[in-house]
C-alpha positions as CSV (number, residue, x, y, z in Angstrom):
1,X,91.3,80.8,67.4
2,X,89.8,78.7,70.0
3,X,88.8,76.0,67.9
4,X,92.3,75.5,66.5
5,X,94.2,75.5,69.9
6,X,91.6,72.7,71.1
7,X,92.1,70.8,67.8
8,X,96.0,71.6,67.9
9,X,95.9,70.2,71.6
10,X,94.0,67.2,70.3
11,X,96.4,66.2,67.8
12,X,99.6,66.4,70.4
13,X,97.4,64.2,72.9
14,X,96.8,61.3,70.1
15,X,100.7,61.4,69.1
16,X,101.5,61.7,72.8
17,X,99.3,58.4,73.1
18,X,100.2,56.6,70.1
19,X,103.8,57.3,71.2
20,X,103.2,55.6,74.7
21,X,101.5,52.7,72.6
22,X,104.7,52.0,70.4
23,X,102.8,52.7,67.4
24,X,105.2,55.5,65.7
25,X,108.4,53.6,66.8
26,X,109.9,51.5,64.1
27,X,111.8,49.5,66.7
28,X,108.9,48.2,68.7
29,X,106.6,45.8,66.6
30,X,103.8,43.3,68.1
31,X,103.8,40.3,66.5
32,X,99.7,38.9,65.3
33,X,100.3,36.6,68.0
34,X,100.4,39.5,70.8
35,X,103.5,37.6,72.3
36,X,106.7,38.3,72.9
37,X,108.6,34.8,74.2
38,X,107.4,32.6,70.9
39,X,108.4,29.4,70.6
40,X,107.8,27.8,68.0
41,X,106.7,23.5,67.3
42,X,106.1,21.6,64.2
43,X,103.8,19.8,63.9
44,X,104.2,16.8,61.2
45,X,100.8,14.4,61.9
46,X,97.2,16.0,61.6
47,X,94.6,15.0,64.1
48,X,90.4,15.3,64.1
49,X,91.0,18.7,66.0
50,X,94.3,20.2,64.4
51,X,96.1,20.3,61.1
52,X,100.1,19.7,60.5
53,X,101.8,23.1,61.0
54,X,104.1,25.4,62.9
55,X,102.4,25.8,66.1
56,X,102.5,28.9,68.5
57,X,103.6,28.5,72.3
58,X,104.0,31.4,74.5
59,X,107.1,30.2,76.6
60,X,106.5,32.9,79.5
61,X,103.9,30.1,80.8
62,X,104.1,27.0,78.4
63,X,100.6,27.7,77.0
64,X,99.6,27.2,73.4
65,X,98.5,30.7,71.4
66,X,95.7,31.0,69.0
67,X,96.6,30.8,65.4
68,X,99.7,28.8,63.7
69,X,101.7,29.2,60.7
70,X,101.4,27.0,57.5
71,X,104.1,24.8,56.9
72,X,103.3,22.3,54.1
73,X,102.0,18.8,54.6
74,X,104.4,17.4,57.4
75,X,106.4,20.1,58.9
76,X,109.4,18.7,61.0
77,X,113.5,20.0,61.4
78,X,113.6,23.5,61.7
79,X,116.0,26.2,61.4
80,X,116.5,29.6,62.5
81,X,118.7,32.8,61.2
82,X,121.1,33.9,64.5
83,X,119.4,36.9,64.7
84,X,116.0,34.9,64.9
85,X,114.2,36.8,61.5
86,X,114.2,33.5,59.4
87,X,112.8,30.2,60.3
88,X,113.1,27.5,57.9
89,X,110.6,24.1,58.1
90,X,111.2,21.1,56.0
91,X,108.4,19.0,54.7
92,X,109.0,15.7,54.5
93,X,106.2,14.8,51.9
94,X,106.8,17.3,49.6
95,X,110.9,17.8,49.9
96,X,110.0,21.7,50.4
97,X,111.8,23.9,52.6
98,X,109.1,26.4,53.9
99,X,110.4,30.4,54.3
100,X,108.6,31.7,57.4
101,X,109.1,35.3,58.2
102,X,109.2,35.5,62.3
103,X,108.3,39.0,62.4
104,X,104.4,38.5,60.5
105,X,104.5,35.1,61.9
106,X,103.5,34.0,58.2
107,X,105.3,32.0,55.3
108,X,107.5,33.9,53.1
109,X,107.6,31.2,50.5
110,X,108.9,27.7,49.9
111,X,111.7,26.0,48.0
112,X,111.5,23.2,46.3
113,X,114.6,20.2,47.0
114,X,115.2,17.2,44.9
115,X,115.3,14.8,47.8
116,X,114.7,14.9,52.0
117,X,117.2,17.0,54.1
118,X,118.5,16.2,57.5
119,X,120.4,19.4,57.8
120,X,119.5,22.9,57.2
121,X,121.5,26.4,58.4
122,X,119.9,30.0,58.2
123,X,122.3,32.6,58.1
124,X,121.4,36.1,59.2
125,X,122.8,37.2,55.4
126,X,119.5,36.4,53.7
127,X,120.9,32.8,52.7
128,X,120.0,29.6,53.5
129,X,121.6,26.2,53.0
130,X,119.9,22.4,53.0
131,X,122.3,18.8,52.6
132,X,120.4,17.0,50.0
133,X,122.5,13.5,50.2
134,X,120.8,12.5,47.4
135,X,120.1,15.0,44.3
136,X,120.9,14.3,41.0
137,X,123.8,15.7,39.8
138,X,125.0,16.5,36.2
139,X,128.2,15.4,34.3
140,X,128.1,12.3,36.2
141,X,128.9,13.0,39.2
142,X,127.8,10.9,42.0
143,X,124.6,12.0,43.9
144,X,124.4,14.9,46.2
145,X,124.7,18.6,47.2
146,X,124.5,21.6,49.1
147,X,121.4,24.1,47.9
148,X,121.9,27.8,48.1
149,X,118.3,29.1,48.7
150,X,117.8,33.0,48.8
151,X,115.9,33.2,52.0
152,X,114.1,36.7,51.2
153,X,113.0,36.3,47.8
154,X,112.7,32.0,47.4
155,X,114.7,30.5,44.9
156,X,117.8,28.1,44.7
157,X,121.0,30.7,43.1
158,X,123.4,27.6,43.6
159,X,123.9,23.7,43.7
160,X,127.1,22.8,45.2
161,X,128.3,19.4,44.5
162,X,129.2,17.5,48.0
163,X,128.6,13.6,47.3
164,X,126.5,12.3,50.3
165,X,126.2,15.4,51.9
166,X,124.4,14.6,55.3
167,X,124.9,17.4,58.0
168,X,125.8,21.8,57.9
169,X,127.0,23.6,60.4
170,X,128.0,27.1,60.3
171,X,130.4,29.3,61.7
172,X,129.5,32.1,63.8
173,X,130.0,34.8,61.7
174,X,129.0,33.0,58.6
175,X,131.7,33.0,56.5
176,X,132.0,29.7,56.5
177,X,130.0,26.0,56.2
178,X,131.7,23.0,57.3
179,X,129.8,19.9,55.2
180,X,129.9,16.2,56.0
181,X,129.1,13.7,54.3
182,X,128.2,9.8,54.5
183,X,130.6,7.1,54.9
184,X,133.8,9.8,53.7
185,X,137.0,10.5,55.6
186,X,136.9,14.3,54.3
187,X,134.6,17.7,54.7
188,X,134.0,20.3,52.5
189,X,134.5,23.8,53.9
190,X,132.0,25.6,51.6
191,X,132.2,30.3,51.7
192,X,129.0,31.4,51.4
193,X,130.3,35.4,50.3
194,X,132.6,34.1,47.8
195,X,129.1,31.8,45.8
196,X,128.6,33.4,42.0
197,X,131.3,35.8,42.3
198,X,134.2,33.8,39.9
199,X,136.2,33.2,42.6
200,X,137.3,29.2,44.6
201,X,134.1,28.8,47.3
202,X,134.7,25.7,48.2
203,X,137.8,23.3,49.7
204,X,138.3,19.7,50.2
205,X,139.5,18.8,53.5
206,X,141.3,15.3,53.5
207,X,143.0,13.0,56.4
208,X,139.6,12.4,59.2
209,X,138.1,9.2,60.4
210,X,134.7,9.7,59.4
211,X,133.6,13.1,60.8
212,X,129.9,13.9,61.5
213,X,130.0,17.3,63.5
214,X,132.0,20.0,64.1
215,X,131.5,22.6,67.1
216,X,133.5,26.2,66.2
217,X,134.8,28.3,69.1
218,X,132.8,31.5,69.8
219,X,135.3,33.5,67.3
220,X,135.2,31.2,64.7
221,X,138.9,30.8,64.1
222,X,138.8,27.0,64.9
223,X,136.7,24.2,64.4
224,X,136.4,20.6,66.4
225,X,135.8,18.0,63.9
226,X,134.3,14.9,65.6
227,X,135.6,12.4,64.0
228,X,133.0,8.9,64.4
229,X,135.7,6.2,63.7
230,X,134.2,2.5,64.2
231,X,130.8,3.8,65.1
232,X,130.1,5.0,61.7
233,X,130.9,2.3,59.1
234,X,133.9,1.6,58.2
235,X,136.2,4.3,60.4
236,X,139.1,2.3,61.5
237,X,140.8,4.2,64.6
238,X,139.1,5.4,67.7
239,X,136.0,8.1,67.7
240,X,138.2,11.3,68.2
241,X,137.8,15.1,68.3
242,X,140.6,16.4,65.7
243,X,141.2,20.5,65.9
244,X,140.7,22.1,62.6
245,X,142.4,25.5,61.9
246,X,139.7,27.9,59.7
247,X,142.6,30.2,59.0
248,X,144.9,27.6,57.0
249,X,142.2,25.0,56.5
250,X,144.8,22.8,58.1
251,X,144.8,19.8,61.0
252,X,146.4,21.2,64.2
253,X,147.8,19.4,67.2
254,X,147.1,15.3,67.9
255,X,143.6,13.5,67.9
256,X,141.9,13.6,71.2
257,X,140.8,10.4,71.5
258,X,137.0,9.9,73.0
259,X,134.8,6.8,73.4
260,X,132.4,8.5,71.2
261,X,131.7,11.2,69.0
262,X,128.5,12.6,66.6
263,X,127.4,15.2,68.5
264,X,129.0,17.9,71.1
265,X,128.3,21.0,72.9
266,X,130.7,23.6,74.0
267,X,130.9,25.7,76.8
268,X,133.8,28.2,78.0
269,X,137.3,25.7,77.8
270,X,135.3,22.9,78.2
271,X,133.7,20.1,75.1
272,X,131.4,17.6,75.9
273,X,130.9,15.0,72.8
274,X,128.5,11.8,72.8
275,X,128.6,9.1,71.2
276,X,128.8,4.9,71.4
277,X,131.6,2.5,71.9
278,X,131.6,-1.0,70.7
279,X,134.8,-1.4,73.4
280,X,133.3,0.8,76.3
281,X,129.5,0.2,76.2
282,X,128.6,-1.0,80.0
283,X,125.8,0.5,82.0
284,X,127.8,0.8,84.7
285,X,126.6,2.6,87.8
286,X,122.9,2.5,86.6
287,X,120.0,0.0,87.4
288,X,118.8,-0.6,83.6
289,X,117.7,-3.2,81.2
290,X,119.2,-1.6,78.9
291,X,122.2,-4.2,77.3
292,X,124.6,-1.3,76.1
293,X,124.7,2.4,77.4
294,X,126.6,5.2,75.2
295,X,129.3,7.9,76.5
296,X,129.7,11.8,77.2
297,X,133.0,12.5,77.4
298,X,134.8,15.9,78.6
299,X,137.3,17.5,77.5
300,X,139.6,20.2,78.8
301,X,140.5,22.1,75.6
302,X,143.5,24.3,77.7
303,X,145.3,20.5,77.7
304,X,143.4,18.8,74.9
305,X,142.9,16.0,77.3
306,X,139.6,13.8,77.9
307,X,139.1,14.0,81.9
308,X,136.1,11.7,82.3
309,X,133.1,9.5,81.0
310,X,129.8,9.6,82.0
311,X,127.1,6.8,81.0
312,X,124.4,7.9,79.4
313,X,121.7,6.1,77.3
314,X,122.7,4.7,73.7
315,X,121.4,5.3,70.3
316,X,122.9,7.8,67.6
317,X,123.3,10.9,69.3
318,X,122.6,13.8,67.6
319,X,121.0,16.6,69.5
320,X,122.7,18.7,72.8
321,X,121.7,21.7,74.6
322,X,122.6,23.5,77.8
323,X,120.5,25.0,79.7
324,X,120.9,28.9,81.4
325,X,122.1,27.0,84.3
326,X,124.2,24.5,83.2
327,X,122.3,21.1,82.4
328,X,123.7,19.4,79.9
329,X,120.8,17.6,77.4
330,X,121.4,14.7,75.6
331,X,119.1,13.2,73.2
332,X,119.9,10.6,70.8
333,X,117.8,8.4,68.2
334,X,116.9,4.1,67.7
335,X,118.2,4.2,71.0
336,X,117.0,1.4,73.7
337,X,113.2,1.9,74.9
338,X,112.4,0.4,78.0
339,X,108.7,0.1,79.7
340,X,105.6,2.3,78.6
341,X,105.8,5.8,79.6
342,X,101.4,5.5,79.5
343,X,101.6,2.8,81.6
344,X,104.6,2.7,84.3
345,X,105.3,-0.6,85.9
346,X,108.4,-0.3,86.2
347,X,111.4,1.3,84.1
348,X,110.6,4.0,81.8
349,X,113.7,4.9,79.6
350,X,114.6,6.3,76.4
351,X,116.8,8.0,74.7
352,X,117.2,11.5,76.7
353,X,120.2,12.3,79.2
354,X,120.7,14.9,81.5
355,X,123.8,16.0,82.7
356,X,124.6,18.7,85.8
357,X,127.5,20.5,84.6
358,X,127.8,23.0,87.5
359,X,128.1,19.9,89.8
360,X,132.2,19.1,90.6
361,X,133.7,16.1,89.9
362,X,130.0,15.0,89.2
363,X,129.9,11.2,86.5
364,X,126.6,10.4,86.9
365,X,124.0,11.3,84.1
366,X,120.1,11.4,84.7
367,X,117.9,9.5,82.6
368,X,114.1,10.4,83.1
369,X,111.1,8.2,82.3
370,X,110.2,9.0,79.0
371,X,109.8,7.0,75.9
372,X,111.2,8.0,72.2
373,X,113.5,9.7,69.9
374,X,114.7,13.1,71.2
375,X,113.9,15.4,67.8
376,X,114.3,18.7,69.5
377,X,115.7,20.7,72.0
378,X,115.5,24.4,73.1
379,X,116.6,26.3,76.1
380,X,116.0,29.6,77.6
381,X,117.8,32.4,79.5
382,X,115.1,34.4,80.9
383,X,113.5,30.8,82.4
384,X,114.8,27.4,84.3
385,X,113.1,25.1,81.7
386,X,113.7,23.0,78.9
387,X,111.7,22.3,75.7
388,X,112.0,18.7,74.9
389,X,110.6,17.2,72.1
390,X,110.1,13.5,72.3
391,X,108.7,10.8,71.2
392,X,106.0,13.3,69.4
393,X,105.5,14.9,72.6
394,X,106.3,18.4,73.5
395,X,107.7,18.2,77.3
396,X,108.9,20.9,79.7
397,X,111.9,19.8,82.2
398,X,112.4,22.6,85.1
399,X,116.0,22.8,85.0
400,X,116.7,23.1,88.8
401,X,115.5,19.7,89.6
402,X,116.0,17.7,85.9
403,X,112.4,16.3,86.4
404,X,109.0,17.7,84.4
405,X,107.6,20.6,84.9
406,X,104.5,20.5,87.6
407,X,102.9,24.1,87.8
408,X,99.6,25.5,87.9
409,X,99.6,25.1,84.0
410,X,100.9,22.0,83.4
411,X,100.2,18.9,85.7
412,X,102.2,15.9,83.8
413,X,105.5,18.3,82.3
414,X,103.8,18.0,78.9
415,X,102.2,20.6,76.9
416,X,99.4,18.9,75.2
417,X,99.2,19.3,71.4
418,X,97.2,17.5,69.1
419,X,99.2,16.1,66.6
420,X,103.3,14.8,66.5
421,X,105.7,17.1,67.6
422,X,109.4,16.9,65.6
423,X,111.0,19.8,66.2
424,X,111.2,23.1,68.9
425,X,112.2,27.0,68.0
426,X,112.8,29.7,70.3
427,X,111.8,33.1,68.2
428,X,112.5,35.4,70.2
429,X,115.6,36.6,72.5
430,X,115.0,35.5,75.9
């Protein structure tokens, strides 16, 4: 009888400690990595020491982890599900979108596209969706499309027609995917839930001056089109931000007209939108050799109005993110690149922007020494820092001071990885 109380007491201890340990919860799950901030970087361009890949950062301390993921040849844009289980990768070489489960930290699979991608959304459904600009299409109809991908299993389960389709973005709840495309004065609203069920998935949306990007409002119910205008080809009136109704599918209210407009960002009542104006292209107010200078313009969306412009580096803008504290970034592409960031003797620019949006009545933009195309962005609420990817490089801007990062960790604001850094994913919530 002894025996079996000391055995009995035995067994409660080891549940009592795997309990403590997480082990026996289904919630709690350690990831191979042993981390619980992940962020993740791809990295497109092999070196002597590493290979291309999705690389593993603990962003509690900015410090590469051991391991990586496999991502194809030249991993760059990425994508991730809103509730942060699927991560897609696009490789460039082999036009392959690359499934990577966040929870194993491991590939799920891959799908294979008929042509590059600029564009990709993950939706917390299971589906995924890439802009392939130019795949074949049957029938005759002119080149490109929107691919359905099953996110869990692989596999394309639809081609949607969109000629030129260029750039997705999603609504918040999923139900809708506004599509643009190249040199077109309409969008396609596609609905994912109504795909392969008989029933009209997809609407036509005539009467804008070449729109980019769209920004929803946090319920979804209405959309702000951006609509490029002379910037983008042939658009004839003035870059404007043009209120789309999700409801109706309709135009509401008058144009907002803005200097500017590929990319935006909002926040509360407030959009800010970048862009370039051939009318309105001074560096005014900054010490630059840079010839032209683009625009952020913000809008107060309680009176539709634009209140100001503030100067901020040119180029095709097409990444924003705010920080947990309320700095604006603004990164852009083929933008103006000034002095040798290796080598300073002098001006260092290129083509990132940072703007204080806490700061009142503030029209002055930051533009730190750094060289290269902004590729990625990624901010964090639990931290005042900012994952920038440029140029190749991965850098980390402390927020309450816009400059790089200097801690015990990192002495020069970058994290130093081997290869070419394209793109920067937050995996986890914090």
């Amino acid at each position: 009888m002894k025996r079996v109380v000391f055995v009995l007491v035995l067994l409660v201890l080891a549940s009592v400690s795997l309990l403590s340990c997480g082990y026996s919860n289904s919630s709690y799950y350690k990831p191979p990595s042993g981390l619980t901030t992940r962020v993740l970087a791809s990295q497109s361009v092999a070196s002597p020491t590493s290979a291309p890949g999705l690389l593993i950062i603990n962003g509690s301390n900015d410090t590469l982890a051991r391991g990586g993921i496999s991502a194809g040849n030249s991993p760059g844009l990425m994508a991730i599900s809103s509730d942060r289980t699927t991560l897609l990768s696009f490789d460039s070489v082999t036009h392959t979108v690359q499934v990577v489960n966040t929870k194993t930290e491991s590939a799920r699979g891959s799908v294979q596209l008929s042509g590059p991608t600029t564009s990709m959304v993950a939706l917390a459904t299971g589906s995924a969706y890439a802009a392939v600009p130019t795949a074949p299409m049957n029938n005759g109809a002119s080149p490109g499309a929107v691919v359905a991908m099953n996110s869990a299993s692989g596999g394309v389960y639809a081609t949607i027609s969109v000629p030129n389709a260029q750039t997705l973005v999603a609504s918040p709840d999923s139900t809708h995917i506004l599509v643009f495309s190249n040199d077109s004065d309409a969008i396609t609203v596609i609905s994912p839930l109504l795909i392969n069920t008989g029933n009209q998935f997809s609407t036509t949306v005539t009467g804008f001056d070449r729109p980019v990007y769209g920004i929803f409002s946090a319920d979804g119910s209405t959309a702000y089109i951006l609509n490029c205008g002379p910037q983008c080809g042939s658009g004839t009136a003035a870059a404007s931000v043009q209120t789309l109704d999700m409801a109706t599918l309709t135009m509401t209210g008058t144009p907002v007209a803005v200097d500017g407009a590929t990319i935006g960002w909002l926040n509360g009542s407030t959009l800010y939108v970048a862009g370039n104006s051939a009318a309105n292209n001074l560096c005014t107010g900054q010490t630059t050799a840079a010839p032209t200078c683009g625009r952020l313009d913000i809008i107060d969306l309680g009176s539709m109005t634009a209140i100001s412009s503030v100067v901020i580096t040119d180029g095709y803008h097409d990444r924003m993110d705010m920080s947990s504290n309320g700095q604006l970034f603004i990164g852009s592409s083929g933008c103006t690149t000034i002095g040798n960031v290796n080598n300073p003797q002098g001006e260092v620019r290129g083509c990132l922007s940072i703007f204080d949006t806490t700061k009142p009545g503030n029209t002055a933009a930051i533009i730190p020494p750094d060289n290269g195309d902004v590729t990625g962005l990624q901010s964090f609420t639990s931290r005042y820092v900012e994952y920038v990817a440029e140029g190749g490089n991965l850098r980390v801007y402390d927020t309450t001071k816009d400059i790089l990062l200097l801690d015990s960790t990192i002495s020069t604001g970058t994290i130093t990885l081997a290869g070419q850094i394209i793109d920067v994913k937050a995996i986890d919530f914090f």
